[in-house]
C-alpha positions, 0 to 999 in steps of 0.5 A: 632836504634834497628833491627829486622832481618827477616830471614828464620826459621825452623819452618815446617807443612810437604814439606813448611816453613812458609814465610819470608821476607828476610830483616831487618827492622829499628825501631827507639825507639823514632823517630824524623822522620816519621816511619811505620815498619807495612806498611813494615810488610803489604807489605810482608803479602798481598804477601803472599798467607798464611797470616802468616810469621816468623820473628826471632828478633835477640837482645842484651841481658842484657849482651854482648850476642845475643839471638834470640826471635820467633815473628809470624806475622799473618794477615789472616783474620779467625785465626785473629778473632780466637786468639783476640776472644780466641775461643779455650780458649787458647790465653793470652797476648804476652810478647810484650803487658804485658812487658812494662806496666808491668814493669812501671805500674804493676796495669794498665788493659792490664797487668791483665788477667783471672778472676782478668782482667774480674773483672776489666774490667767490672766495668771499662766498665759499669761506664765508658759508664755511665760517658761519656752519662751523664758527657762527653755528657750531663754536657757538658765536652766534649764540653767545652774542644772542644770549648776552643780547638778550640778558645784557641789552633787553633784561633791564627793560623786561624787568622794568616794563620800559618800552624797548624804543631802541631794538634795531640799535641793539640787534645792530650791536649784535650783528657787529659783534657776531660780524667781527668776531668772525672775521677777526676772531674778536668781537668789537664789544658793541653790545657793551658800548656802541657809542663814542667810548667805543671808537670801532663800533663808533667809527663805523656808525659814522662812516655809515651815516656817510654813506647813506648822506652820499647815496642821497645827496643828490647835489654831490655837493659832499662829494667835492670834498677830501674826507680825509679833511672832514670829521668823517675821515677821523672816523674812516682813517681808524677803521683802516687802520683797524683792518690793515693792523689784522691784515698785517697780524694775519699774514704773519700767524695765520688763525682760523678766523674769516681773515685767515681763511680768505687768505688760504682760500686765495694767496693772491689776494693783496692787502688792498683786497682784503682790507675790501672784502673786510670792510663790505662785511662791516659796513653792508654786511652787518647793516642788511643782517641787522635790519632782516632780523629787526624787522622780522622781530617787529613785525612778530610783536605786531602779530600775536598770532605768529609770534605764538606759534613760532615761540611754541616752535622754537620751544619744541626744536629747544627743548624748551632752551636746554640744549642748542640747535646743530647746524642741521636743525636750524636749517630744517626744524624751524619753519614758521620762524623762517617763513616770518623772516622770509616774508618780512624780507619781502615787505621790507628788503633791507636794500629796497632798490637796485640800481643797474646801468646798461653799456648800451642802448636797450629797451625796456617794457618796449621803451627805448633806454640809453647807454649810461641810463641809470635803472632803478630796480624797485624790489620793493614795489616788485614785492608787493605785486598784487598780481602775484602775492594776491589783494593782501600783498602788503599785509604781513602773513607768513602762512602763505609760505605753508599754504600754497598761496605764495608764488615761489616761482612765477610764470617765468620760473625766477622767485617773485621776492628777492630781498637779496638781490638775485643773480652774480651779485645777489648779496653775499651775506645771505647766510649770514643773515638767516643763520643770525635770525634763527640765532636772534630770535630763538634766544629772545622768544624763548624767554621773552614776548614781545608786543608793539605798542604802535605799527613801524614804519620803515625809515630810509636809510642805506638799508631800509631801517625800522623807524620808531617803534616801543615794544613791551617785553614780558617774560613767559614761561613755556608755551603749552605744546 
């Protein structure tokens, strides 16, 4: 276990320090159990009038030494939107966000910043809502991996009775195989095989698994090492060499995959580029879409109540599954589905914190912040703001998007929940993400129900996974209109 000691710092504005929590926090790199350091974190933060507190992470150095590294964590809403939109120009990213990805994958977006970032950025951003209108949605990707999820993956269970204890693991299969296949014009088979028998999807697990360890190895004691020397560096060599070898086929016969279309899109894309571009979709990509659409599915089995009206929902926009939704109907005919979604995301970011690090001294909430210090923005304390989402802002109610009562916009005008970050580097697979959750989940109510035997918790991972869950899933006829 790595700790991070909260203990008092003497970093002033005149008469005050800003808040501490005066405890320590356990963070476990690769958890076997359920943990959410951020639910602590929130905790400490709404009792907090100021919406910012200090931690002071004391960790091991590469040696035997200690060292201590300055983390502010920041939850008030207005300085929130003012670091992510970067509105004095002076925000970049914080060390706990470009330093493991960094050091596994140099060439992967969220390392990039300035022009060379925004470069990247927009050519991945406008051949990507291309790709998924017209590929994901329209050539039927998206619904075939939905379907053989459903029938290949979740059937033995329905037709069982077993409790489904693995359903994140299974929509992470399918986000990989919708995710590869549109970037390459071949899924990976992970819905057949997710395991060691199949070496791509494999590979990826453990390079993720890496990740996470990095993010949350707050000794860096991992990252002294050569991972080419390291069992982890097998697996990241395959995977380069997995993208380079489409790179290379790409530039010699050109197809109307996401690949091909980044090229078109920008000629002066190097290799280097694109091999990052591929591999933020693989890693990031497909890891924030699965866990959106997990818990938007486990959060339904725990409330019959919803669940039924978006079955009834997506029965009537169906016709009861005989025919699929064009591009146009997934976006408009499906609302309480994606009210569920949204108000999962906002209970459940798949990234639950951001970091940003000023290039200069600053304040915030009036306190004085350093150059170099590195700020945490805490979305999911920012989240559940009883102030703004009302006494029941922990409580799953996707209702309040149809009732007025969700403040959309607050005060300052910029939305009050943003899963996906906001501003330049809001996440880049934000449509992704939607299109697959009405994909997903439509497929799946139309034939099944779903009931939680116990509520999930969430389990910090490099997204904020769900942790142990059974669901029973029972086969239902046509909801009555």
């Amino acid at each position: 276990l790595q700790f991070l000691y909260f203990i008092g710092l003497n970093m002033v504005k005149p008469r005050e320090s800003i808040p501490t929590p005066g405890r320590s926090v356990p963070i476990m790199p690769r958890p076997k159990t359920d943990f959410n350091p951020f639910e602590l974190q929130h905790r400490f933060l709404s009792n907090s009038a100021e919406g910012i507190s200090v931690m002071v992470q004391q960790v091991a150095d590469a040696g035997d030494g200690v060292t201590e590294q300055r983390v502010i964590w920041l939850s008030d809403e207005k300085e929130c939107n003012r670091v992510l939109l970067n509105e004095d120009g002076i925000w970049l990213k914080g060390p706990g966000t470009y330093m493991p990805f960094g050091s596994l994958v140099p060439g992967h977006l969220l390392v990039q910043e300035g022009d060379h970032h925004r470069r990247l950025r927009l050519t991945a951003q406008r051949c990507l809502g291309d790709q998924v209108q017209k590929r994901v949605v329209s050539a039927g990707i998206g619904k075939k991996h939905s379907t053989r999820l459903r029938d290949v993956l979740l059937a033995p269970h329905a037709d069982s009775g077993t409790p489904l204890t693995n359903l994140d693991r299974m929509v992470r299969a399918c986000a990989l195989d919708i995710i590869s296949e549109t970037l390459f014009g071949v899924p990976w088979g992970a819905i057949d095989e997710y395991g060691p028998a199949n070496p791509k999807a494999h590979a990826l697990a453990e390079v993720m698994h890496e990740l996470h360890w990095r993010a949350s190895d707050n000794a860096k004691r991992g990252w002294v090492r050569n991972p080419q020397e390291e069992p982890t560096g097998a697996h990241l060599r395959l995977l380069n060499q997995v993208v380079e070898g489409e790179i290379r086929q790409r530039r010699a016969v050109p197809t109307d995959d996401m690949l091909s279309s980044w090229m078109a899109a920008d000629p002066s894309l190097t290799d280097e580029e694109l091999k990052g571009l591929c591999l933020t979709f693989l890693t990031m990509g497909h890891e924030n879409v699965a866990t959106s659409v997990s818990w938007t599915l486990l959060l339904l089995a725990e409330n019959q109540r919803v669940q039924e009206k978006v079955q009834q929902e997506v029965v009537a926009a169906t016709g009861n599954g005989t025919r699929d939704l064009t591009w146009q109907e997934l976006n408009s005919n499906l609302p309480m589905l994606t009210a569920a979604y949204h108000e999962a995301t906002r209970l459940y970011p798949s990234v639950p914190a951001l970091t940003r690090m000023p290039s200069e001294d600053t304040t915030l909430c009036g306190y004085r912040v350093r150059k170099g210090d590195e700020v945490v923005v805490s979305l999911y304390s920012l989240h559940r703001n009883k102030e703004h989402w009302g006494k029941e802002a922990g409580l799953f109610d996707p209702e309040r998007y149809h009732r007025g009562g969700c403040p959309v916009v607050a005060t300052t005008g910029l939305p009050n929940a943003a899963p996906f970050g906001m501003g330049f580097r809001k996440c880049v697979g934000q449509p992704l993400s939607y299109v697959e959750l009405r994909l997903i989940a439509s497929t799946i109510l139309l034939k099944y129900k779903l009931t939680a035997e116990c509520k999930t918790k969430a389990n910090n991972f490099v997204s904020l996974r769900p942790g142990k869950h059974r669901i029973i899933l029972t086969p239902v006829n046509a909801p009555k209109l």
